[in-house]
N, C-alpha and C positions, 0 to 999 in steps of 0.2 A: 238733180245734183249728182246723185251716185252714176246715171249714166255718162252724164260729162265726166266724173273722172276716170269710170274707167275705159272713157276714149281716149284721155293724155294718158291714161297710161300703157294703153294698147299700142296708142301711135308711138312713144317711146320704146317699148319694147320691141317692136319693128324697126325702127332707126338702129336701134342694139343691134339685133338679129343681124342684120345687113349689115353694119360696121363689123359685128365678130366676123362673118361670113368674108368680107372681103366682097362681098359681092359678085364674085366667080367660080368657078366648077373646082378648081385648084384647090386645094383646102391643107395641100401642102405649102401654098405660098407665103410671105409674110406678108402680115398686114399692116398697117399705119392707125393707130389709134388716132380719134379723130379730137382735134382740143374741142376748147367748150365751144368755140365760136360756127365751129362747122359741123358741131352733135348739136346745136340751138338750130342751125339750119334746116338737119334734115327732121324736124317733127315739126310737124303743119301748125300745131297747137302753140306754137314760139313764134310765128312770124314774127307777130307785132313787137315784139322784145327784139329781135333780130330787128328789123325796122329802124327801132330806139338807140338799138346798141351805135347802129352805123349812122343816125343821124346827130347822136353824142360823143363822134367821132374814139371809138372805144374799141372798137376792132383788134386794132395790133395789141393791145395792151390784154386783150382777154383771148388775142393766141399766144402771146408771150409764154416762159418756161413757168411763171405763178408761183406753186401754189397758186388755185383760190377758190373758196368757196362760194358757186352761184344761188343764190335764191332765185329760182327764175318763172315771171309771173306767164301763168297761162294768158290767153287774148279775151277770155272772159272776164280776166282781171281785169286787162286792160281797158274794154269797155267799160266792167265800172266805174275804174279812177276816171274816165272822163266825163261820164254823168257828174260824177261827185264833187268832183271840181268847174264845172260848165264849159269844159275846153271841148272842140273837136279832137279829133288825131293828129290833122296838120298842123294845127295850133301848138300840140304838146311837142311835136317832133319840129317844131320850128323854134321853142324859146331851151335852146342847148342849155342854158346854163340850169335851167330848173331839169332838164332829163339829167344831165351827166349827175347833178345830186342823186335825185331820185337813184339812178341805173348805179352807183358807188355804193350806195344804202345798201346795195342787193348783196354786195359783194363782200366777201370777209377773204382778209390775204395771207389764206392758210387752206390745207383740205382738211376739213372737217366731215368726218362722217355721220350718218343718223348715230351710231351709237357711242363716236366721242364730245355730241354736244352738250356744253356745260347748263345744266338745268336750273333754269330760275337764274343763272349768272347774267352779270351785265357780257355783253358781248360786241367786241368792237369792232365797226364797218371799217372799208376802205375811204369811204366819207367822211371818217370821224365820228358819228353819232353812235349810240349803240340801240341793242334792241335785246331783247330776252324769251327765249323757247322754254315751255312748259309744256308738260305730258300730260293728257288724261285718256285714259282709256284707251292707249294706246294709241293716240292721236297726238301730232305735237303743233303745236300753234304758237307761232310769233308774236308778241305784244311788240309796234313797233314806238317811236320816238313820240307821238299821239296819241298813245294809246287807244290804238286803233287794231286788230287782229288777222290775221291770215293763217288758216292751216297748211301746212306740208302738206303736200299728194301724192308724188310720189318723192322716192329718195335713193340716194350711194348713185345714181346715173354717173357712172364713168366716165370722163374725159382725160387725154393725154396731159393735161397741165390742171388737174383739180377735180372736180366733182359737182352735181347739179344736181340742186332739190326743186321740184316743181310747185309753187302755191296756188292758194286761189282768190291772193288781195294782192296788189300792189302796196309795197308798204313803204311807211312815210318816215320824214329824218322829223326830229322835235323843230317845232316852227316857234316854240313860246316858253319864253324862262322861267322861273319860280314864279314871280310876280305876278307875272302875265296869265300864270296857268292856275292861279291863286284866285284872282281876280277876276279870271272865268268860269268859276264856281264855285254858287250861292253858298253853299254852306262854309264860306271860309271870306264872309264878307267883313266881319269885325277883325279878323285878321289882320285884313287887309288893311282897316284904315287903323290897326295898330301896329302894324309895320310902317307905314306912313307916317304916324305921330311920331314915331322914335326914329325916325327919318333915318332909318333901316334898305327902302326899297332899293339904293344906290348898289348896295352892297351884294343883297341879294339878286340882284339884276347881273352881278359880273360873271366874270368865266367861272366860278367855284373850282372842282365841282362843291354842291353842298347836300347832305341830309336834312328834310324840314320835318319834323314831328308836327302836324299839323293840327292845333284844336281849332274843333267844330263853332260854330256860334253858341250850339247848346252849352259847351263845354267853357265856355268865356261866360255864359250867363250864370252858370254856377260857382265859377270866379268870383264875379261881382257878389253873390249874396254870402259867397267863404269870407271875402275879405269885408263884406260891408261898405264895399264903393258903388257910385256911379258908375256907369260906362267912362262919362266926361272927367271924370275924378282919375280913373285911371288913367285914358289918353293923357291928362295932362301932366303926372307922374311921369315924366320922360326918362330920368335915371331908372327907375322900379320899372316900367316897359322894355327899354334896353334889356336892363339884367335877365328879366324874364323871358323873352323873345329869342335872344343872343342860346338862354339855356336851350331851346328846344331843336337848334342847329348843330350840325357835326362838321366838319371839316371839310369831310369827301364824301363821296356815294357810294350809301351804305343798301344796296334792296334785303329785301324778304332775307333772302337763303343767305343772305352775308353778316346777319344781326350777331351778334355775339352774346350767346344767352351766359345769364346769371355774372358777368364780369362787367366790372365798371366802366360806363363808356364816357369820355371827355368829349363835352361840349366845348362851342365856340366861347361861350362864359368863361368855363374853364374849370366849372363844378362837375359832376359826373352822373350817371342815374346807371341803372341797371332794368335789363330786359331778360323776362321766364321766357322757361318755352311756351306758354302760354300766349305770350306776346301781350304781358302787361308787365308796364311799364312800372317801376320803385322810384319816387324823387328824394332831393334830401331832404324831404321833410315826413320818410314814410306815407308818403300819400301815392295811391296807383292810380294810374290810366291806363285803360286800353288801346292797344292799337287796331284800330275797326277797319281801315282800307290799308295798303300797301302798294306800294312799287308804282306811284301815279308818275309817270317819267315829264322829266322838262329839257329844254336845251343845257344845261345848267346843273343838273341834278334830279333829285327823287322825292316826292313827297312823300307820306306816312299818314295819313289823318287818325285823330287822336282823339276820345270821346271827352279827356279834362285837362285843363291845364296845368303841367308839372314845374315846379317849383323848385326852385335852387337853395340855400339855405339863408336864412332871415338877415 
């Protein structure tokens, strides 16, 4: 791994080298900075993105004046995404309308440098979905719409109309809404058929965006022994499910780094709770939960998963 990257970034610094250069003796002459589309060309390590670009008909629009910022996946990426997904090459460079998403994902319609990107922020593509870059160790890595990951490799590569960061994932828009990404895992299965009873899932299905504080099944089973119900008692309490469901939603999408510690945050209820920096949660009834996962992204919005179920006032 460490030798592959530092062949992208060997081979980029070469493309540099020779685009400063001008590539002749003259070092008086002026040169032409080269945009993204024809500094993607000249590193060997970009074809298949090159490839992509021109078979998602995307050329003019990424030598255009921009701004914009590229994510742009090395060809090792590429080879993964096609294991990963079962497609050949020609397969993927043949259905446009899945590349031009994918290849819009990449792109953000601003320059953005490594050291103006917003940390742990939602961050919005040219596609519409968004994705969010965290730091560690000096390493910065994508969470993209599936939370799925790719690290930066290299970064700031200059172009006449924007700037190019090199990865080493192809990364993906959200393919699954709240419901969907709810209902694709297990520990958010009583959830699920209690957003179903209170015949909820419509809602949460639509464009939002929405915040979901999500409790676990643990956290619903110590529900039921707080309140002394059934499971079936509860589902069919449709009014008390509403209220309490409705409470654990926000409006819009709220991640990690956007929480608002220790101020009252209004639910879709219309009651309020408050979050430490801690990141446990106060309901109105004095009772806390934790917030144990964060930033689980959907088409739709963000989940949270939440170790109890908080409660709005009696």
């Amino acid at each position: 791994m460490h030798r592959r990257n530092a062949l992208v970034l060997g081979s980029i610094a070469a493309a540099v080298l020779v685009t400063g250069c001008g590539g002749g003796s003259d070092t008086s002459a002026p040169t032409t900075p080269q945009n993204i589309v024809e500094l993607a060309q000249s590193v060997p390590d970009l074809s298949i993105l090159v490839e992509a670009v021109v078979a998602a008909g995307l050329v003019d629009t990424l030598k255009s004046a921009g701004p914009f910022t590229v994510f742009a996946p090395t060809n090792a990426a590429f080879a993964a995404l096609l294991t990963e997904l079962g497609l050949t090459k020609a397969q993927l460079l043949a259905d446009t309308a899945l590349l031009k998403a994918v290849l819009t994902y990449h792109v953000l319609p601003a320059k953005v440098e490594k050291a103006q990107v917003p940390l742990g922020k939602a961050i919005t593509t040219v596609q519409g979905g968004i994705l969010k870059i965290e730091s560690s160790g000096g390493v910065l890595t994508i969470t993209d719409g599936r939370n799925r990951t790719s690290r930066l490799l290299a970064t700031d590569i200059q172009a006449s109309n924007g700037v190019i960061h090199t990865i080493d994932k192809v990364i993906l828009p959200a393919n699954k809404n709240i419901v969907q990404t709810a209902q694709s895992l297990p520990q958010f299965s009583v959830l699920v058929e209690a957003v179903v009873a209170a015949n909820l899932q419509g809602t949460l299905s639509g464009a939002g965006p929405f915040t979901v504080f999500a409790p676990t099944n643990d956290a619903f089973t110590a529900l039921l022994a707080e309140l002394n119900l059934t499971k079936a008692a509860l589902l069919a309490n449709t009014a008390l499910l509403t209220k309490v469901l409705t409470y654990h939603v926000l409006p819009a999408r709220v991640l990690k780094a956007d929480v608002p510690f220790n101020t009252p945050i209004t639910t879709v209820q219309g009651e309020t709770f408050t979050v430490s920096a801690s990141f446990v949660i106060t309901d109105q009834r004095s009772r806390t939960a934790n917030i144990i996962t964060t930033d689980v992204f959907t088409s739709n919005g963000v989940i949270h998963a939440i170790d109890k179920v908080i409660l709005p006032r009696p």
